[in-house]
C-alpha positions, 0 to 999 in steps of 0.5 A, a space after each residue: 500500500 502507498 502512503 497516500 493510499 494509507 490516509 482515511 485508512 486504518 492504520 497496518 497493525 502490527 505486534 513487535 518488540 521495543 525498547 521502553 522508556 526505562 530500557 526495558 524489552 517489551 512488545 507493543 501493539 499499535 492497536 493498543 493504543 486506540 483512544 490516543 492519538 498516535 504520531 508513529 514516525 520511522 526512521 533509516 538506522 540507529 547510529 546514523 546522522 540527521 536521524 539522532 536530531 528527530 528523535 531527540 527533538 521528538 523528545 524534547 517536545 514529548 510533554 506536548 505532544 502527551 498533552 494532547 492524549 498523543 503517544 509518539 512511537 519511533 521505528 527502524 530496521 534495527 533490533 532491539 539490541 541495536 536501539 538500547 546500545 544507541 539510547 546507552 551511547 551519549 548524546 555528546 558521543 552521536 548517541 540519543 541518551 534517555 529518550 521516553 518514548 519508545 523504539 520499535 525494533 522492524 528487523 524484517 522491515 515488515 512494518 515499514 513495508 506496510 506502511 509503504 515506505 521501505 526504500 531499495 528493501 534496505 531502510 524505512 524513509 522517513 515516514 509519519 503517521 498521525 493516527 486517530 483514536 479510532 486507529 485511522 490514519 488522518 495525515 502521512 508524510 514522507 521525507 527523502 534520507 537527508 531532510 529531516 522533519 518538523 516536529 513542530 508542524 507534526 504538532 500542529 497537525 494534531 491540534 488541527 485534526 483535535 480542531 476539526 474534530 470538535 467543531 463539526 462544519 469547520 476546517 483549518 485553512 494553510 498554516 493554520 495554528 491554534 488560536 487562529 481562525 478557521 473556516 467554514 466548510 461552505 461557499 459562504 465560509 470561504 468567502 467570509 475567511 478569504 475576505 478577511 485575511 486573503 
């Protein structure tokens, strides 16, 4: 499945272990996660470069991403093993330190192959998913290896989708952010929004 084909979808489930927060080993299911929001992003490998600077920034903003009920969860084609050895390695050395979120181990590229982001069957490009709390997929982005993401624009898309949501009739128009006004979803709404600030 591509990743355009993804969004309005249910989300490709899938059972696999991770490395926890507390460094732990422990198997996690996507499914298990309904009634949050979910951000799961893929990444290339462990102990590479623009790759650290995602996750520890994910990390710095975990707070906020967990009150909005969202859950951020990382994944890569490396094991479990490799993950820890990565968290245990400083971050002054290249290595991602006490990260609080966890990381999925995808040695047989399963997942990132369902998510339809396995490139040359090597790596996961760098792939997110917002999943809603009914487990749907409801925005997808997909980077090339080198270019590495906002991790404020992944929450932005949140707080849009949580808008959206609670105020039937109404959509956030280009860099909407929260606070800002939206729009009516109708001629008239568009007219009214565009007269205002177009």
């Amino acid at each position: 499945m591509s990743v355009c084909t993804l969004v309005t979808q249910e989300a490709p489930d899938f059972t696999a272990e991770a490395v926890m927060p507390d460094n732990t080993f422990a198997e996690i299911k996507l499914s298990a996660f309904r009634g949050k929001y979910v951000i799961l992003f893929f990444y290339p490998l462990d102990f590479t470069f623009v790759c650290p600077s995602e996750i520890l920034a994910f990390n710095k903003r975990l707070t906020d991403f967990k009150g909005k009920n969202c859950e951020v969860i990382g994944v890569s084609v490396d094991s479990k093993f490799t993950h820890l050895a990565w968290k245990n390695t400083p971050v002054e050395n290249g290595g991602i330190g006490a990260i609080q979120y966890p990381l999925v181990q995808d040695l047989n590229k399963s997942i990132a192959r369902s998510y339809g982001i396995l490139f040359d069957d090597a790596v996961a490009l760098r792939g997110l998913f917002l999943i809603d709390p009914n487990g749907k997929v409801r925005h997808a982005v997909i980077n090339d290896l080198p270019l590495g993401r906002s991790v404020n624009e992944a929450l932005r898309m949140v707080d849009a989708l949580q808008f959206v949501e609670t105020h039937g009739g109404e959509v956030c128009p280009a860099n909407w952010q929260e606070g800002d006004d939206s729009m009516k979803a109708s001629s008239e709404g568009v007219a009214a929004y565009l007269a205002k600030h177009g």
